[in-house]
C-alpha positions in Angstrom: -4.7 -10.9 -29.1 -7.3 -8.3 -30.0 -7.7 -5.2 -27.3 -9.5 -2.4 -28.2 -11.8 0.2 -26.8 -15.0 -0.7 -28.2 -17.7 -3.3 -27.5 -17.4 -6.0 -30.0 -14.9 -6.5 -33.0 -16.5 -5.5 -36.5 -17.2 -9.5 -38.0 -16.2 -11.9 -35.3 -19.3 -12.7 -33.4 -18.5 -13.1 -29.4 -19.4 -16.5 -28.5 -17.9 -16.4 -24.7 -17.3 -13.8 -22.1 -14.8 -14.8 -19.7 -14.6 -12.3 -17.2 -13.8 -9.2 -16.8 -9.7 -8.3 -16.7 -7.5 -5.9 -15.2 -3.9 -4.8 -15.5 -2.1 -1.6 -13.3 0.9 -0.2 -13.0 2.0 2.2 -10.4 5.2 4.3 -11.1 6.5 6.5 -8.9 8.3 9.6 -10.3 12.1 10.6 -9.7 12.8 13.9 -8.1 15.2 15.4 -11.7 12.3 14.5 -14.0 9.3 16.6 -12.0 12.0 19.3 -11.7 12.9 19.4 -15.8 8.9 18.6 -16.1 8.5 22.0 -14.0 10.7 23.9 -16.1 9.1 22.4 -19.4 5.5 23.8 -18.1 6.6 27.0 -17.2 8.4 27.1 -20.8 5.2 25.7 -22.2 7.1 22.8 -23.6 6.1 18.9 -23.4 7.7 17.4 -20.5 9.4 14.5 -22.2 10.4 12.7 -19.0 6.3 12.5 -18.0 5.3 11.5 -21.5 8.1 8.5 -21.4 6.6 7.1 -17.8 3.0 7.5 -18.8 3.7 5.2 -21.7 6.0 2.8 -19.8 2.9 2.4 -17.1 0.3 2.0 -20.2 2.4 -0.7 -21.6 2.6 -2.1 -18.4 -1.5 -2.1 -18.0 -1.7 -3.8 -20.9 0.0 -6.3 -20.8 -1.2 -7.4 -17.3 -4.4 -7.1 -18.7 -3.5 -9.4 -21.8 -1.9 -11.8 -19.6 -4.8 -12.5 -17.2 -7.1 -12.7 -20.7 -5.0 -15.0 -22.1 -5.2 -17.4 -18.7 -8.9 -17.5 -19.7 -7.8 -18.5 -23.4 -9.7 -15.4 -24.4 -9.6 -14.3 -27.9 -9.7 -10.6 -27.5 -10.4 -8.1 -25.0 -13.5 -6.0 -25.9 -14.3 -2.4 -23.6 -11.2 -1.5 -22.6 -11.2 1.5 -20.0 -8.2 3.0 -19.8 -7.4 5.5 -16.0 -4.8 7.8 -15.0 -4.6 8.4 -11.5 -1.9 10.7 -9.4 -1.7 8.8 -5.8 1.3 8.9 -3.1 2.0 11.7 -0.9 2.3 14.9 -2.5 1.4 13.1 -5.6 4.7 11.2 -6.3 3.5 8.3 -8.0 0.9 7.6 -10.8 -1.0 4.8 -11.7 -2.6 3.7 -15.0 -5.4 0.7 -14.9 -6.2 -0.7 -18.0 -10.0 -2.9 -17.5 -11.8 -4.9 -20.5 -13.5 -7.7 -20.9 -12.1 -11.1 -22.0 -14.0 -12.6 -25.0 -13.8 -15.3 -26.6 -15.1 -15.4 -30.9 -17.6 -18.2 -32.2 -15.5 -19.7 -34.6 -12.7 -20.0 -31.7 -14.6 -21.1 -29.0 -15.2 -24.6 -30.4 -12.2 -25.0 -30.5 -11.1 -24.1 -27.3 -14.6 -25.2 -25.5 -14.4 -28.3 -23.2 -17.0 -31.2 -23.4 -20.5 -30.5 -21.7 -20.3 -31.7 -17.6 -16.5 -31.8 -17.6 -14.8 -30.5 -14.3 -13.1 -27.3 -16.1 -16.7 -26.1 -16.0 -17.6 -27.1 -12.9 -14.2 -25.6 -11.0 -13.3 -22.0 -11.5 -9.5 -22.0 -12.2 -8.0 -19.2 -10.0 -6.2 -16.4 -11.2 -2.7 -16.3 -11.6 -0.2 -13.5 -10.6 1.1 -11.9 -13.4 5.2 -12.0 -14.0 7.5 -8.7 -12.9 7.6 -6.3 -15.0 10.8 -5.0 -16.1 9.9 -1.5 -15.2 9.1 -3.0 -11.6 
């Protein structure tokens, strides 16, 4: 699957748009890594322990977000918005959302389009919750 930041994809004409999609990830952080982190800013080092949760959480985003694209039998996710937010008391946790829209590409979508007046287009399917994450 296609996700990328920016509004279409360069030759593949966008024939649907699902919906829009989101995947999170909330991490908290472990007592050791903001004290090394605190020692590593002081130093003016990178705080390896940060930089190895912020991508775990990204990952994490993204994949929720390709998973709930995917139950739309979307093609790609076009716009994708990605935040970085420091919540919890005292700040001990961080979250990362990931947000796009789920598209689908002309060529695909006949394939994957259902017959004019059938019930799929008539019912919304609801939205499934996503499987645990390993870092959960």
């Amino acid at each position: 699957m296609i996700i990328t930041t920016t509004p279409t994809v360069e030759g593949r004409p966008i024939a649907t748009y699902h919906a829009v999609v989101t995947g999170e990830a909330i991490m908290g952080a472990n007592l050791f890594k903001d004290f090394f982190a605190s020692i590593s800013d002081v130093v003016g080092g990178r705080s390896g322990a940060y930089e190895k949760v912020l991508k775990q959480a990204r990952q994490e985003a993204l994949e929720e977000l390709e998973y709930y694209a995917n139950h739309y039998g979307a093609d790609a996710v076009v716009g994708v918005d990605l935040d970085y937010e420091v919540i919890g008391k005292d700040g001990s946790m961080l979250m990362v959302s990931a947000t796009g829209t789920a598209v689908s590409f002309a060529a695909e979508s006949t394939r994957k389009a259902s017959p004019a007046g059938s019930a799929s287009e008539a019912t919304p399917t609801p939205t499934p919750t996503p499987p645990k994450s390993p870092w959960r």
